[in-house]
N, C-alpha and C positions, 0 to 999 in steps of 0.2 A: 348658883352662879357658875358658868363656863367661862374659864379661861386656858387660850391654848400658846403651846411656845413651840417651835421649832420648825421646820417647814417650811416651804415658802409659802408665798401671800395668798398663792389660790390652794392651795393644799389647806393653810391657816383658815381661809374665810368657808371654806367647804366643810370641813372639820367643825367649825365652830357652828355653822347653820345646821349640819346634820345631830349635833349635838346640843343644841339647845332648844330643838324641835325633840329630841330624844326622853332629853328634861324632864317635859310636861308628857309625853304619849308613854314612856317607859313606867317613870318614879309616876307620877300623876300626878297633878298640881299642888296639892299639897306640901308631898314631899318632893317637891323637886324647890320649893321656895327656900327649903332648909336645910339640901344638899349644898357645897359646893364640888366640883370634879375640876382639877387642872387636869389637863391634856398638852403629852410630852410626844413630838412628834421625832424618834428617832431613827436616822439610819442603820441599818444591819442588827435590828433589832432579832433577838433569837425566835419571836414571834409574829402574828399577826398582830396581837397586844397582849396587856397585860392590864389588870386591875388590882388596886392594891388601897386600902383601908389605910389613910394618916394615922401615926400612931397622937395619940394623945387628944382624940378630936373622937371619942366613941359614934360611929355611924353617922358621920354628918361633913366628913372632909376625905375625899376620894383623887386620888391619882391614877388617870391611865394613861400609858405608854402603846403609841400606836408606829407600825415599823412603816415608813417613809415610803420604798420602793414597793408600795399598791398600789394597783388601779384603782381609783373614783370607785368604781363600785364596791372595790374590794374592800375600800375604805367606810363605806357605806354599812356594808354589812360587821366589819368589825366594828365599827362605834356600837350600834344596835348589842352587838355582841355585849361589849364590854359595861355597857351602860346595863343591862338585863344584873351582872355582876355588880352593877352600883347597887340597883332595886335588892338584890337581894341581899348585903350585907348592911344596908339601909334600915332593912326592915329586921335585921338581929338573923335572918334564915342561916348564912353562909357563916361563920367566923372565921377567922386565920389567927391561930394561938401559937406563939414561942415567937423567941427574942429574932431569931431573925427570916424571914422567908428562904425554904430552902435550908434553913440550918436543921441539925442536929435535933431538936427540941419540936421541931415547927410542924403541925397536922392543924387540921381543920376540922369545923363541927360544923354538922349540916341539921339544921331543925332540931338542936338538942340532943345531936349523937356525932359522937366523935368517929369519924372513916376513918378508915384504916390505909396506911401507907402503900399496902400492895394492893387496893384495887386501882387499876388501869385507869389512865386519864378520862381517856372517852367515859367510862362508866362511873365517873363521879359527877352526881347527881345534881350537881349544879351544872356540870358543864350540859348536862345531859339538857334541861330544863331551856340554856340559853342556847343552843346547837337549836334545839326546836323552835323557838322563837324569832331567833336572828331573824330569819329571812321573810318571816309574816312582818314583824315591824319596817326592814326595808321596803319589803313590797308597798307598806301603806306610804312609806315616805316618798316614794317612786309615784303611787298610785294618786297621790294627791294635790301631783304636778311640781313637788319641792325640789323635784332632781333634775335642774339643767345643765347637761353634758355640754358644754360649750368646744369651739374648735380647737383650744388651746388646751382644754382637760385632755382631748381624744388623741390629739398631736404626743403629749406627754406621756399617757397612758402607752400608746404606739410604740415608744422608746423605749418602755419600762421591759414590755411583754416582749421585745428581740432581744 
């Protein structure tokens, strides 16, 4: 189940289409019956998004946080993004261990090995896996006629990119 909050109505209904089309083409139907993902749509978000495991809900209740001031498409490719990070902590691949994200305590284990805190964003191996992806699963969402740029998407996008 996809439910999303913040945003307005077309940013909300684009979000929620690009994401429950993600669902089933990302997780694949199986597991996507038994996920569910909120989607927080916030401004002046310090990223593009952000995915983060419910605590107390082991691999099956996901929250992501996507930053407001994107373009449609840009929007496009971080769901893709961030849902690739639903798949993979779904399936036990990704973990996020310690009390709080970002604290003191807090690393990650990728495939039954714990990374190490000094290697570099880019080169951790999740990020690595969904950077390569993103943009093959938009292209299919694009590709398959789901993506209608309407006058009023391209109008607002317009304002975003001056």
């Amino acid at each position: 189940m996809i439910t999303v909050k913040g945003g307005h109505k077309t940013q909300k209904k684009f979000i929620k289409q690009v994401a429950d089309w993600a669902s089933v083409s990302v997780l694949g139907p199986r597991l996507a019956r038994v996920v569910s993902v909120n989607i927080n749509i916030i401004r002046n978000l310090d990223a593009d998004g952000w995915c983060m495991e419910d605590e107390g809900v082991c691999g099956r209740e996901f929250t992501i946080e996507v930053r407001a001031e994107q373009t449609y498409p840009e929007m496009l490719i971080t769901i893709c993004h961030e849902m690739i990070h639903v798949r993979q902590m779904a399936r036990g691949e990704l973990k996020e261990v310690g009390i709080t994200r970002g604290g003191k305590h807090h690393y990650q284990v990728w495939k039954g090995k714990k990374i190490s805190k000094s290697l570099a964003y880019a080169k951790h191996p999740w990020e690595t896996e969904a950077y390569k992806l993103q943009d093959k699963y938009a292209k299919q969402y694009v590709t398959e006629g789901r993506f209608v740029y309407t006058n009023q998407m391209i109008a607002r996008d317009r304002r975003i990119e001056k």
